[in-house]
C-alpha positions as CSV (number, residue, x, y, z in Angstrom):
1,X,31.3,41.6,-35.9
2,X,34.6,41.4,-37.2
3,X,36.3,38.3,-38.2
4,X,39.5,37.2,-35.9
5,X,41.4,34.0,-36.7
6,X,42.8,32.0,-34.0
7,X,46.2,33.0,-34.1
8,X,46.1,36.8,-33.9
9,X,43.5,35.6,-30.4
10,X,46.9,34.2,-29.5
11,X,49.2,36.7,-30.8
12,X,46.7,39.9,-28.7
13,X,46.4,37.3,-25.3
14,X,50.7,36.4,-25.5
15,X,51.2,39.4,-25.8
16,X,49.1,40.6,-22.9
17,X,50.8,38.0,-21.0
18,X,54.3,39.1,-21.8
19,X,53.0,42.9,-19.9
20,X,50.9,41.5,-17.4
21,X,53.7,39.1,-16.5
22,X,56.5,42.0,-16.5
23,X,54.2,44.1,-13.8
24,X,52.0,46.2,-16.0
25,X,49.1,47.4,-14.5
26,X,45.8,45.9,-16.5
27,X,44.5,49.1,-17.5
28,X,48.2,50.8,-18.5
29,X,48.4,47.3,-20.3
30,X,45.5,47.5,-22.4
31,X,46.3,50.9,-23.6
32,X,50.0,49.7,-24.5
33,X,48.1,46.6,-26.3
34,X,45.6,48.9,-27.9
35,X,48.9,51.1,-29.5
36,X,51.2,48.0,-30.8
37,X,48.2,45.6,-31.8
38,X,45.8,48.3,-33.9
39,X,43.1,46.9,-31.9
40,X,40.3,49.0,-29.7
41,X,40.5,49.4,-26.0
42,X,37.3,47.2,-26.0
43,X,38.7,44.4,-27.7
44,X,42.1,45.0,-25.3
45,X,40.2,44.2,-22.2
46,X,38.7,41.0,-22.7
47,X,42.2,39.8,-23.4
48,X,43.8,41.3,-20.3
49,X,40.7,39.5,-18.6
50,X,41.8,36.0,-19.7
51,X,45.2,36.4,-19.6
52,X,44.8,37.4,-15.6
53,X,41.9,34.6,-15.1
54,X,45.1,31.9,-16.4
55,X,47.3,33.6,-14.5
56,X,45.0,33.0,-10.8
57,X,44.5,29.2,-12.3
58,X,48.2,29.0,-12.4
59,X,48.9,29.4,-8.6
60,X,48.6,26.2,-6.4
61,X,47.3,25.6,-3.4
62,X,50.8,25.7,-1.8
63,X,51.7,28.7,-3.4
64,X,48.1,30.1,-2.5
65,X,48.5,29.0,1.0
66,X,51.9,31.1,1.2
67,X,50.7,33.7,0.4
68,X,47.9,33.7,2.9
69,X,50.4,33.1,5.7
70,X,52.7,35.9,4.3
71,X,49.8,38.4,4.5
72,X,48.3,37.3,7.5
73,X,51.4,38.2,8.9
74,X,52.0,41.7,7.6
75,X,48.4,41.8,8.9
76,X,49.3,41.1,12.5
77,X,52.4,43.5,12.2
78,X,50.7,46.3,10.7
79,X,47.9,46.0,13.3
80,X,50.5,45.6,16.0
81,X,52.8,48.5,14.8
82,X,49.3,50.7,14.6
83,X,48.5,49.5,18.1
84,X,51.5,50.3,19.4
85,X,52.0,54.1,17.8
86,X,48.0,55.0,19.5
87,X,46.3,54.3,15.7
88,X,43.7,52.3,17.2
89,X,41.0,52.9,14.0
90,X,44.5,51.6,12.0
91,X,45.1,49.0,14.2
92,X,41.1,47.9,14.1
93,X,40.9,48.2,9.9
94,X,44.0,45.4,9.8
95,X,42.3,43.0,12.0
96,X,39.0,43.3,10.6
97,X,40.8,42.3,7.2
98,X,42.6,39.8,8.5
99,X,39.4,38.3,10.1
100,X,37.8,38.7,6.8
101,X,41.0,36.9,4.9
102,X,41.2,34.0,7.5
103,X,37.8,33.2,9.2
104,X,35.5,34.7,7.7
105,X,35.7,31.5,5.0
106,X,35.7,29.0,7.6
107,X,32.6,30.6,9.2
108,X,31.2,30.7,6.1
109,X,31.8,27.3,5.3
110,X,30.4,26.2,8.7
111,X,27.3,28.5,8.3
112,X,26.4,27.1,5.1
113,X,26.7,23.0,6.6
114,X,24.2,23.9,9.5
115,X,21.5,25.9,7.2
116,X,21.7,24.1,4.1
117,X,17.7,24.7,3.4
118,X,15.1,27.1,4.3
119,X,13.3,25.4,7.1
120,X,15.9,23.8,9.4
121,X,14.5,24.1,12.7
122,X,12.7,21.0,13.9
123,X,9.1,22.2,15.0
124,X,6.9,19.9,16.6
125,X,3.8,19.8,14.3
126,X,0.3,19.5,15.2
């Protein structure tokens, strides 16, 4: 296994940030990475990985819970506008996604507080 120092680990994952940052798609990003850096595509991905996992870590809950109510509501437009022009499987695809965005977690989340072990129905025992 090659030997990387700690500063071209930087140099490879700033510059991933610098494209993934300016709206380069990951894989169009490791292949632009992969021609300026020298590097191999395999050794280009892992970076594009890390620079995407900061990237999540980087959003806050407000910003996260924006964007939730933003795309809830080109959910309920899309499924609306669908409804409304007869595409009922359309209409049907956008609220089952929405379901799955919005309450499918707090069912979830419920779910796992009421069967929290394998046996958790009270049986009388003889």
């Amino acid at each position: 296994m090659a030997i990387t120092t700690r500063q071209s680990r930087q140099q490879r994952r700033n510059e991933a940030l610098q494209l993934i940052s300016s709206g380069v798609p990951p894989t169009d990003a490791a292949s632009q990475l992969t021609l300026k850096l020298g590097r191999s595509r395999r050794t280009s991905l892992p970076d594009i990985e890390i620079v995407q996992r900061e990237v999540a870590k980087a959003l806050d809950t407000v910003e996260l819970q924006q964007m939730v109510g933003w795309l809830a509501k080109q959910y309920q437009r899309l499924a609306a506008k669908a409804e409304r022009d007869g595409q009922y499987a359309s209409a049907v695809g956008a609220l089952n996604a929405f379901r799955a965005m919005v309450l499918q977690p707090q069912l979830d989340a419920q779910f796992a507080a009421h069967f929290r072990g394998r046996f958790t129905h009270h049986s009388y025992r003889r």
